[in-house]
C-alpha positions in Angstrom: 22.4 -4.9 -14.1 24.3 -8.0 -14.3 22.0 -10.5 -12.8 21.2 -14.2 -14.5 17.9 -16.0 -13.3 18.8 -19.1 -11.9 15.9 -22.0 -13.0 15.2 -21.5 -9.2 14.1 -17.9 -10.3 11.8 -18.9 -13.2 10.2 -21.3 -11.1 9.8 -18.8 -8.4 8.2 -16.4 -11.2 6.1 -19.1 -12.9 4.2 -19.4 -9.6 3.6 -15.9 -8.8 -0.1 -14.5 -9.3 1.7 -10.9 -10.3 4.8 -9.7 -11.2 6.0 -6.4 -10.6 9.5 -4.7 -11.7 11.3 -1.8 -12.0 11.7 -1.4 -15.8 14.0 0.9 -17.9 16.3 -1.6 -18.9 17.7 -2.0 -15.1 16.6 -6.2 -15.2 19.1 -6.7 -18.1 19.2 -10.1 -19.5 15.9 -11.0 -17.1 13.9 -8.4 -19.0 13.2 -11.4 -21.9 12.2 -13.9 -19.2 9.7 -10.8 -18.0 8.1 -10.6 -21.4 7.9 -14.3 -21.7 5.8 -14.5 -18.3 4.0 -11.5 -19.5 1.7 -13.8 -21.7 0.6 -15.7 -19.0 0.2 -13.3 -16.0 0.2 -9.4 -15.4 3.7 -8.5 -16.0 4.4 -5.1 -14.7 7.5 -2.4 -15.1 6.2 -0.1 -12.6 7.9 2.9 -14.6 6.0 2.7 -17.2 3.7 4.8 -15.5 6.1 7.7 -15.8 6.0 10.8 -17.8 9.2 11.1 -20.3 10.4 14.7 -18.0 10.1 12.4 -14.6 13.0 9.9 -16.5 16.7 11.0 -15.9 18.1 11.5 -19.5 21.8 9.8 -19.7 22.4 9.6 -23.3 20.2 10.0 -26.4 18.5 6.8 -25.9 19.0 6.0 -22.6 17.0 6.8 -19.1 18.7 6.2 -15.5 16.8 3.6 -13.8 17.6 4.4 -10.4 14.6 6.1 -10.0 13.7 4.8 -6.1 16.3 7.3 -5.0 13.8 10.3 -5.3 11.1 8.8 -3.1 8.5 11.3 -4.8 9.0 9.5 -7.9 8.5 6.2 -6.4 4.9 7.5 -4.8 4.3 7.4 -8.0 5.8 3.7 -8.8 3.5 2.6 -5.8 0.5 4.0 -7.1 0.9 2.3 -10.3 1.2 -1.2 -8.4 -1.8 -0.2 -6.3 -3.7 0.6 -10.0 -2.8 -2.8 -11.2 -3.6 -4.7 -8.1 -7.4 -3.0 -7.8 -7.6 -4.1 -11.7 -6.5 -7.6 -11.7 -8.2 -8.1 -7.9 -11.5 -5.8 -7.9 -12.7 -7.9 -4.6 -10.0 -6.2 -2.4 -10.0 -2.8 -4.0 -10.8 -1.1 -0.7 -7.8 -2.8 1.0 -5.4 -2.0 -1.8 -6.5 1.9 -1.6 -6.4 1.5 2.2 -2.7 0.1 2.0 -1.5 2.2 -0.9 -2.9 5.9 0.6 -0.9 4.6 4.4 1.7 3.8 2.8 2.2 7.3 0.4 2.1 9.6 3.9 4.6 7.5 5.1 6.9 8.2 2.2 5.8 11.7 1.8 7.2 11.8 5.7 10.6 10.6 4.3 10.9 12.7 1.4 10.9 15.8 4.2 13.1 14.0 6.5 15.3 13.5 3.7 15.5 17.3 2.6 15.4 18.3 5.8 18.4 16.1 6.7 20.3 17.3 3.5 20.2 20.6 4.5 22.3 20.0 7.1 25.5 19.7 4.8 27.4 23.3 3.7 26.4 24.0 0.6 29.7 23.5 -0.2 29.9 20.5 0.6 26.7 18.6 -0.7 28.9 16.3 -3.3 28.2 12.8 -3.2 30.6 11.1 -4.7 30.5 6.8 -5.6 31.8 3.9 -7.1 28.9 3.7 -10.0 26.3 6.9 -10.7 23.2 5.6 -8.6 22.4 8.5 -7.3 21.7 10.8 -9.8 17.6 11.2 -9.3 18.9 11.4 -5.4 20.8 14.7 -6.5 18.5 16.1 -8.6 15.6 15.9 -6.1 17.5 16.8 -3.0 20.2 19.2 -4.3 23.5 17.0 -4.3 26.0 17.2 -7.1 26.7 13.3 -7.7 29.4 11.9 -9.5 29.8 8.4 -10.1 33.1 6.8 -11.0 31.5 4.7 -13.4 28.5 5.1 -15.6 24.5 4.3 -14.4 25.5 0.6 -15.8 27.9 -1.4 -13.1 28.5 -3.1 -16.5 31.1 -0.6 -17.4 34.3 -0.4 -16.9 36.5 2.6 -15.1 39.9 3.3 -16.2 43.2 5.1 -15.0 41.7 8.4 -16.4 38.7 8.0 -14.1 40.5 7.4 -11.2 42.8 10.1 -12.1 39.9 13.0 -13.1 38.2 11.8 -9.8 41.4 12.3 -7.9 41.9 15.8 -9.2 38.2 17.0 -8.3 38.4 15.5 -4.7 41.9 17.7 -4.1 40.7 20.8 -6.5 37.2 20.6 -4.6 38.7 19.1 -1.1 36.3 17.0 -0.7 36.9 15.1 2.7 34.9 12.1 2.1 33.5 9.7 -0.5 31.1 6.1 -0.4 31.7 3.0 -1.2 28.5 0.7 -2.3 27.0 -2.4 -1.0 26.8 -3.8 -4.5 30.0 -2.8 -6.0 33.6 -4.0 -5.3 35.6 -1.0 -3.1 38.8 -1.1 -5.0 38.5 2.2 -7.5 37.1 3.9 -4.7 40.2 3.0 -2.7 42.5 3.4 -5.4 41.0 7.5 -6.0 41.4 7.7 -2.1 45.4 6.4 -2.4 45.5 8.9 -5.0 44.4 11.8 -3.2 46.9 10.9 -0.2 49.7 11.7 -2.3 48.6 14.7 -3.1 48.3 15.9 0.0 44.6 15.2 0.6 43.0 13.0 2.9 39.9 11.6 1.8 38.0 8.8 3.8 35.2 6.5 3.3 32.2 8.0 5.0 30.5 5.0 5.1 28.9 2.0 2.9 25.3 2.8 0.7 22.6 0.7 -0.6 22.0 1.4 -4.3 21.1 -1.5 -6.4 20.1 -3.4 -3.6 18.9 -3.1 -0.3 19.8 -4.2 3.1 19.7 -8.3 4.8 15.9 -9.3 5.1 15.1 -8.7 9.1 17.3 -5.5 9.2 15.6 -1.7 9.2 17.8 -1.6 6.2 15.7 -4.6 4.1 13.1 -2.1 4.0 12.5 0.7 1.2 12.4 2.7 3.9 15.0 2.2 6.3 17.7 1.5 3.2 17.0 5.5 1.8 16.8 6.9 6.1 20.5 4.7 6.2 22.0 6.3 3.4 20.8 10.0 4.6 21.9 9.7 7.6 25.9 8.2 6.4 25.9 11.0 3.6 25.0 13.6 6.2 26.8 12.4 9.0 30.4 12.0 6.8 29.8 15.5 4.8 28.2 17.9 7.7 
């Protein structure tokens, strides 16, 4: 959300054939170097093939742009890239279909292990709580109640009422563990889990997640993947 393109970046950009993004306003301030390059090459937000009831509404006028965490929806993201790819390279339609219709069983497969995995937790017990909301289309698709201690935006800011509200939900609730988040500094969730202890209730961390980025290049964890198989398998394993 906060990310500046470096001139490294544009160049990178200016040399690509295709570009392909997420959309809904989860870019930021690279969203207006996206619409420059978009009068030069395809420019693609690959949620614009959405319907308006598959967008998570947060406010009035604003959608949650996490929308990789429900991997049904993002079938639907990689379709659109296939579309765009047959359109704007005609000579390799076959391969693109070939790639695309591979790759959709393979995430159908994880959208069952998912569920499957999730099911796992006491009902009781399926809440998910994190530093920022990230996971909202992850609740909504796989029947977590998620609460993030700040907004959809890592932008925003938490205060002591946050911390404190969170506190009280984990003891009222006792909730026995909560996630910190590769992308976002640990300290509220530490200070909600400092909290808790003097009220009696132990909370821990069960364990870090990926949600606005993934894991190192190389690792199972760089992949789309292996990033939504690692956070499954730390929710389940620090909530069953």
């Amino acid at each position: 959300h906060l990310y500046k393109a470096t001139q490294g970046d544009v160049k990178t950009l200016d040399s690509a054939d295709m570009i392909f993004y997420n959309g809904v306003h989860l870019e930021g301030k690279m969203t207006g170097i996206f619409e420059m390059m978009s009068k030069d090459k395809p420019t693609i937000a690959v949620t614009e093939a959405f319907k308006e009831n598959q967008l998570r509404k947060v406010s009035a006028s604003e959608h949650d742009p996490h929308v990789w965490f429900d991997v049904k929806l993002w079938i639907v993201a990689a379709e659109a890239v296939e579309k765009e790819l047959i359109a704007n390279d005609p000579d390799h339609e076959a391969e693109f279909r070939e790639n695309y219709e591979e790759y959709a069983l393979q995430l159908e497969e994880l959208d069952k292990y998912v569920q499957y995995e999730i099911n796992k937790i006491p009902k009781d017990q399926r809440v998910l709580v994190t530093a920022h909301d990230a996971f909202g289309y992850y609740g909504q698709s796989y029947g977590l109640d998620v609460r993030g201690l700040q907004g959809i935006n890592t932008l925003s800011e938490y205060g002591s009422k946050d911390v404190t509200d969170m506190r009280n939900y984990l003891v009222k609730n006792k909730i026995k563990a909560i996630f910190i988040e590769s992308s976002v500094p640990r300290k509220a969730i530490e200070a909600v889990i400092q909290g808790a202890g003097k009220q009696g209730h132990n909370v821990e961390i069960g364990g870090e997640l990926f949600s606005d980025a993934m894991g190192e290049k190389g690792t199972e964890e760089g992949t789309y993947i292996g990033m939504v198989r690692h956070n499954t398998d730390t929710i389940v394993r620090a909530l069953k």
